[in-house]
N, C-alpha and C positions, 0 to 999 in steps of 0.2 A: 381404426380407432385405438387397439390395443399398442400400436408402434408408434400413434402420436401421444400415449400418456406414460410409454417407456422413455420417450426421447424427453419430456416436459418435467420426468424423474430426475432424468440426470443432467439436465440443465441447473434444475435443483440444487443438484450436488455441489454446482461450482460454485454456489452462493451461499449452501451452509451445508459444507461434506460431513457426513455421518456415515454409522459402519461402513457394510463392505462397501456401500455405491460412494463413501465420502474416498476410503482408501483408494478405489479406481482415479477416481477425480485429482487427490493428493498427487497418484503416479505421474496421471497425465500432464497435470500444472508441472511436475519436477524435470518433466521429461522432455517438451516440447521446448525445441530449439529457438523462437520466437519469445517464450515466455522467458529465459535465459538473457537473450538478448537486451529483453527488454527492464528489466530488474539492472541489469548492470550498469545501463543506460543512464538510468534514471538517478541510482546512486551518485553516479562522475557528477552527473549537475548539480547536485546537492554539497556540494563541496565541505565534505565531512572532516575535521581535524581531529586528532588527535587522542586531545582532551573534550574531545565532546560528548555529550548525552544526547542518544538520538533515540527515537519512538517509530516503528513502523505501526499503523493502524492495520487490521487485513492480511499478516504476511506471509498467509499461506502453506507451503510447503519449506519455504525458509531462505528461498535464495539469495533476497537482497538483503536479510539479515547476516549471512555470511559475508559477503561483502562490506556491508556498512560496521565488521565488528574489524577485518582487514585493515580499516580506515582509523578508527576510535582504538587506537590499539591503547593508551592509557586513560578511556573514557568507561561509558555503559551504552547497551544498549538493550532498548527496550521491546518487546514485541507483543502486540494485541490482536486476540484472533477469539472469534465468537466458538468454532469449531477445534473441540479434544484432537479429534481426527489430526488437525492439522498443527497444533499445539505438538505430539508425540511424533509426526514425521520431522518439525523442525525442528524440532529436541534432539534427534538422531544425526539430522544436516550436519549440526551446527557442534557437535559434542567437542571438536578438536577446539572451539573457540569457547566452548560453554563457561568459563571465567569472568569473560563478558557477554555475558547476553540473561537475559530475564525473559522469560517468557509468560503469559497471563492469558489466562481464559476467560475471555471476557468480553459481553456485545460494546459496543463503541458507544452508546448510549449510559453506560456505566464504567465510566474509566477508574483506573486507581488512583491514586495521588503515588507520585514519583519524586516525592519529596522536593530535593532544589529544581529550580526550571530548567525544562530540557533545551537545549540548544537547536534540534531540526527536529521536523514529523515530516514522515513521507505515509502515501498511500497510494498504492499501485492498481487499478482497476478494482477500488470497492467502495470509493465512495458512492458512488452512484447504489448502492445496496442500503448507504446509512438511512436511519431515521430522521428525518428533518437533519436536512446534510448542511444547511445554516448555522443552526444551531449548534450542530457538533463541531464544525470548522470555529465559534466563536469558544467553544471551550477548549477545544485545543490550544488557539490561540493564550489563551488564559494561560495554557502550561508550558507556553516558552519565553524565553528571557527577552526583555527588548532588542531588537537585532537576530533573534532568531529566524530561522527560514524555513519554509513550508514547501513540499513539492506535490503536486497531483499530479497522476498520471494514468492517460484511459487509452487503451488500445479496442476501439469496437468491436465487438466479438459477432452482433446483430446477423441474420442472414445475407448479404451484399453490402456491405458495410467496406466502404471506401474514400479516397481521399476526403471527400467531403464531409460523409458520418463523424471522423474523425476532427475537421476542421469546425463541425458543428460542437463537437464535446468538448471541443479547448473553451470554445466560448462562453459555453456551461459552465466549466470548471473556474472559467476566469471570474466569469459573474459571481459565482458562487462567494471566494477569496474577496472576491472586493466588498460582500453583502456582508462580510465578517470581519471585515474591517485589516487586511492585510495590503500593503500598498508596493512600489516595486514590482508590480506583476511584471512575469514576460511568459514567453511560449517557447517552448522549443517542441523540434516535428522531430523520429527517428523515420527513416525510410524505412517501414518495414511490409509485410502486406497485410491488412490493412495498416497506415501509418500508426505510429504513440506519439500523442501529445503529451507532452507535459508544462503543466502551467506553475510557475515557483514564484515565492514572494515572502517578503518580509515582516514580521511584528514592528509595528510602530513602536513599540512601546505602551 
């Protein structure tokens, strides 16, 4: 009993890290070859330019935010994370790009206004954590320009979570985008173990 309410601790962690059990979790997220992969992944399809403004929801320990600021080299970019914890380790990631990048502590259910509309929002395994994940995909939508583009993406993390877990969550994520009114869906799979879906799509305007 005591080792299934340690382990149900630090599942915890990955969902809203705090002290020392959020920093374990922060290492672990920074450190796992998988979670690397899959951030950089997800970024290439997002096809980030330049002068863009781009928003990660969730972004953890900071990786895709390093990346996505490599891209935006004369844009912004923005990052919202409910956890301090993780807010100060990508503070640290990112310090060589810190010029560009903002970073905000703040649940996804209270965003900030980011002044002009941003151009992409990406979210890497956390929407499934938002509150009324509808809801929040339609004000997102709200904060990007028409022709803006959106990326979800879920890698299952579940106990045997496999091709199919993962083929199930694209169609989640799909539904989801389309229930918020974003059109241009597609899917892309990475081959990873378990696979990452990611589901991308466009502001109508």
């Amino acid at each position: 009993m005591a080792m299934t309410a340690l382990k149900q601790r630090m599942i915890g962690q990955f969902h809203h890290p705090h002290g020392l059990g959020g920093r374990v979790a922060g290492w672990v997220m920074a450190h796992r070859a998988s979670n690397r992969q899959r951030n950089v992944w997800v970024v290439s399809l997002l096809d980030v330019r330049p002068e863009d403004r781009v928003l990660e929801v969730g972004f953890g320990p900071g990786i895709a935010l390093g990346e996505l600021a490599a891209r935006a080299t004369h844009g912004r970019v923005y990052g919202v994370d409910h956890s301090a914890v993780m807010v100060e380790r990508a503070s640290r990631r990112t310090r060589a790009v810190a010029d560009r990048i903002e970073l905000i502590n703040a649940p996804v259910d209270r965003l900030p206004s980011f002044g002009e509309p941003l151009d992409a929002v990406l979210a890497v395994n956390s929407s499934g954590f938002w509150p009324d994940p509808p809801q929040r995909l339609r004000e997102l939508r709200n904060l990007l320009r028409p022709g803006g583009r959106i990326a979800l993406a879920s890698q299952p993390r579940c106990p045997g979570a496999n091709r199919d877990t993962t083929t199930r969550a694209a169609g989640e994520l799909r539904d989801l985008l389309m229930q918020a009114g974003f059109t241009g869906l597609r899917v892309e799979t990475l081959d990873l173990d378990p696979p990452v879906a990611c589901v991308l799509g466009v502001n109508p305007g």
